[in-house]
N, CA and C atoms as a LAMMPS dump frame, in Angstrom:
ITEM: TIMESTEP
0
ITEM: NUMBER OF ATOMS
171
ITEM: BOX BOUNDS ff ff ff
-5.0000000000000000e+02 5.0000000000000000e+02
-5.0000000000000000e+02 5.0000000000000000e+02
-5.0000000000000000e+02 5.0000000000000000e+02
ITEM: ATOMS id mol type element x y z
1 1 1 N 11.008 -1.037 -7.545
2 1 2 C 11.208 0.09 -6.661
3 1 3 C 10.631 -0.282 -5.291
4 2 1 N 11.18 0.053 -4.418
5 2 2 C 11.053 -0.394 -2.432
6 2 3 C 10.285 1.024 -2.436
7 3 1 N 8.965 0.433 -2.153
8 3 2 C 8.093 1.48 -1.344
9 3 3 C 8.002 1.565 -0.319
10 4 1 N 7.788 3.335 0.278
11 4 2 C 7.784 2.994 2.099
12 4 3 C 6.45 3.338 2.675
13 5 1 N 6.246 2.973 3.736
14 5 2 C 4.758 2.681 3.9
15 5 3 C 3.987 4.067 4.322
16 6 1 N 4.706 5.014 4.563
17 6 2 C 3.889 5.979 4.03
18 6 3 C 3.076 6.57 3.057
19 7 1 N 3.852 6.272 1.675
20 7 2 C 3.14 5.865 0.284
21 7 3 C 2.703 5.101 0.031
22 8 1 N 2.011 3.937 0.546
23 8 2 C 1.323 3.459 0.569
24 8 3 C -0.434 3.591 1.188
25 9 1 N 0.412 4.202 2.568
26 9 2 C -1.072 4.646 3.3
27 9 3 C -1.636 5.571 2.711
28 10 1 N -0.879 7.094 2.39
29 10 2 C -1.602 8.062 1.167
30 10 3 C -2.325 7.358 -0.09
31 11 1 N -1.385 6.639 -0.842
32 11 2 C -2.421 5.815 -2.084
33 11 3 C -3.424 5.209 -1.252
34 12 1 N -3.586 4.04 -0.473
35 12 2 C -5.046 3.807 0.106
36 12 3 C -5.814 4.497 0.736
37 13 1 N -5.684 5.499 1.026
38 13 2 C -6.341 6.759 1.87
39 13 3 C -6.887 7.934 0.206
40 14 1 N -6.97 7.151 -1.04
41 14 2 C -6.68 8.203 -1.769
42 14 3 C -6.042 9.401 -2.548
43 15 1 N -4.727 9.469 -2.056
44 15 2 C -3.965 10.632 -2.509
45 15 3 C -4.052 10.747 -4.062
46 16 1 N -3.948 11.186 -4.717
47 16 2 C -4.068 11.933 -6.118
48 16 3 C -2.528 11.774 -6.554
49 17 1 N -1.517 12.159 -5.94
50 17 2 C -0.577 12.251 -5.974
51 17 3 C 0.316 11.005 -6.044
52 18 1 N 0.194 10.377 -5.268
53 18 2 C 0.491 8.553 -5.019
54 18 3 C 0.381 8.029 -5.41
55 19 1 N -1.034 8.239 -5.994
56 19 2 C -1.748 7.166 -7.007
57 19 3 C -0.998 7.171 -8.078
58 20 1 N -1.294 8.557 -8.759
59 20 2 C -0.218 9.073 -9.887
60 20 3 C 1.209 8.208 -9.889
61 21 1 N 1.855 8.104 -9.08
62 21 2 C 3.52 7.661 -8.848
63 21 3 C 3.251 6.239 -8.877
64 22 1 N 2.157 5.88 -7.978
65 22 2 C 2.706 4.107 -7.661
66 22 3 C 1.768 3.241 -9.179
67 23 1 N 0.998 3.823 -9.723
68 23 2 C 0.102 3.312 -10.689
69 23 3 C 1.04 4.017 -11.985
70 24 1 N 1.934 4.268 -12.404
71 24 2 C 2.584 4.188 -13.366
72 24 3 C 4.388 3.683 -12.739
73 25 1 N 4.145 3.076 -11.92
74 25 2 C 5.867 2.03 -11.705
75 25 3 C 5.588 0.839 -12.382
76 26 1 N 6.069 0.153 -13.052
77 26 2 C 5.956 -1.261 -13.043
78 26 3 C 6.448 -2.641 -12.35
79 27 1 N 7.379 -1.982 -11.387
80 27 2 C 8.327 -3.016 -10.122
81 27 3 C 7.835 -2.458 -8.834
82 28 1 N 6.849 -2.775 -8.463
83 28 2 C 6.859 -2.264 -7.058
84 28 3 C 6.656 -3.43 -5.946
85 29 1 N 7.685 -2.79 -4.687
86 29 2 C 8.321 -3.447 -3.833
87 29 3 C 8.23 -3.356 -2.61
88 30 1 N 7.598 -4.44 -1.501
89 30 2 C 7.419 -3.341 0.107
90 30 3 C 8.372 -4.621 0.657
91 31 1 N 9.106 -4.029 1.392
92 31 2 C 10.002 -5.25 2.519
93 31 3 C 8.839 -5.45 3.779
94 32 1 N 9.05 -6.406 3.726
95 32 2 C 8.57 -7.446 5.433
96 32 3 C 8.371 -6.295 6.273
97 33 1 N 9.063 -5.334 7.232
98 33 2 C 8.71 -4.701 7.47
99 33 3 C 7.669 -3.327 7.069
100 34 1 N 7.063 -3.369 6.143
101 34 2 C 6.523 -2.638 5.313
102 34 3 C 5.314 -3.033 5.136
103 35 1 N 5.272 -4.368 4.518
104 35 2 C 3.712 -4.723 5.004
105 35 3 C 3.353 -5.191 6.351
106 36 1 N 4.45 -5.388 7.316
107 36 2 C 3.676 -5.853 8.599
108 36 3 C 2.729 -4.676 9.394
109 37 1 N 3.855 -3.101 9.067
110 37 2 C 3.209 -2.049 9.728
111 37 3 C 1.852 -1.783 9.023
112 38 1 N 1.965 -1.973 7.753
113 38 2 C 0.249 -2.284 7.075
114 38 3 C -0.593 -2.884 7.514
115 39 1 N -0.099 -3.975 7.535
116 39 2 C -1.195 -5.11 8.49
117 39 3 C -1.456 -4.557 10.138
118 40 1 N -0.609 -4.179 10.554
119 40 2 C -0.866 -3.68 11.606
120 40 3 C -1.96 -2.637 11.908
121 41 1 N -1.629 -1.545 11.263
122 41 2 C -2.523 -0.791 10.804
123 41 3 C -3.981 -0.737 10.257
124 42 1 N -4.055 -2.23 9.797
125 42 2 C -5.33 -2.483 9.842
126 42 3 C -6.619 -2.287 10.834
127 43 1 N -8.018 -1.082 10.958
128 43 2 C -9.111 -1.193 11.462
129 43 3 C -9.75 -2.549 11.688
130 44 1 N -9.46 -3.301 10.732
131 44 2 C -10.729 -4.134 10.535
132 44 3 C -10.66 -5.787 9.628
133 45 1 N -11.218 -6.525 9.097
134 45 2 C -11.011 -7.488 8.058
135 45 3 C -11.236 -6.925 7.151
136 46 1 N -12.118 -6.048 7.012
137 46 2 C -12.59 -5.419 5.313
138 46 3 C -11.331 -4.447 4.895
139 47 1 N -10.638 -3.761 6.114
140 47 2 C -9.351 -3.198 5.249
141 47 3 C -8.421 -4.162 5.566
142 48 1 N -8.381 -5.041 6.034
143 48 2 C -7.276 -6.404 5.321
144 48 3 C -7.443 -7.005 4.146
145 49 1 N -8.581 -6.807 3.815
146 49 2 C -8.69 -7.611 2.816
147 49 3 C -8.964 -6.448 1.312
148 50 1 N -9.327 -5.084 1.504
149 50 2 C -8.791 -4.126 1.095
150 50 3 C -6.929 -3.925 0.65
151 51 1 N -6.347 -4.199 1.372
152 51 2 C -4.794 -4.157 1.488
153 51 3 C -4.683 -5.47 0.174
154 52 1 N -4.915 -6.698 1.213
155 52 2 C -4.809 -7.655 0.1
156 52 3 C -4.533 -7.624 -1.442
157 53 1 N -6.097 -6.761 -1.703
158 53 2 C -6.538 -6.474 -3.237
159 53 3 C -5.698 -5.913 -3.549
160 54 1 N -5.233 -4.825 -2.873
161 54 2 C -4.201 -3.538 -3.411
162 54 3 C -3.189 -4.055 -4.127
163 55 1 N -2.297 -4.833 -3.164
164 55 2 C -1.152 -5.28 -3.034
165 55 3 C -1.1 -6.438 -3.933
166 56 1 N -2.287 -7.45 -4.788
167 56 2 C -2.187 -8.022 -5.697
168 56 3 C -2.132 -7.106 -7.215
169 57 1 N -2.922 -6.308 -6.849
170 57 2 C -3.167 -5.315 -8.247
171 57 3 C -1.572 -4.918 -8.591
């Protein structure tokens, strides 16, 4: 499933809701554009490397 990076930022920001959805998919999918605006979005190295973790899990 192609996630869009709004659901993504809610699941790392916590959502309850997100979590719920993206932690019971078993195909999950962000296009190039999808993680770049992530990366972009990055504060800092510790939430890059936050993202990282995510996105291996």
């Amino acid at each position: 499933m192609l996630i869009d990076t709004d659901v993504m930022i809610w699941y790392m920001r916590g959502n309850d809701k997100a979590a719920v959805i993206l932690e019971n998919l078993t195909n999950i999918m962000l296009s190039a554009v999808t993680y770049m605006e992530l990366v972009q979005g990055m504060r800092n190295k510790a939430e890059l490397l936050s993202l990282e973790a995510t996105l291996s899990t």
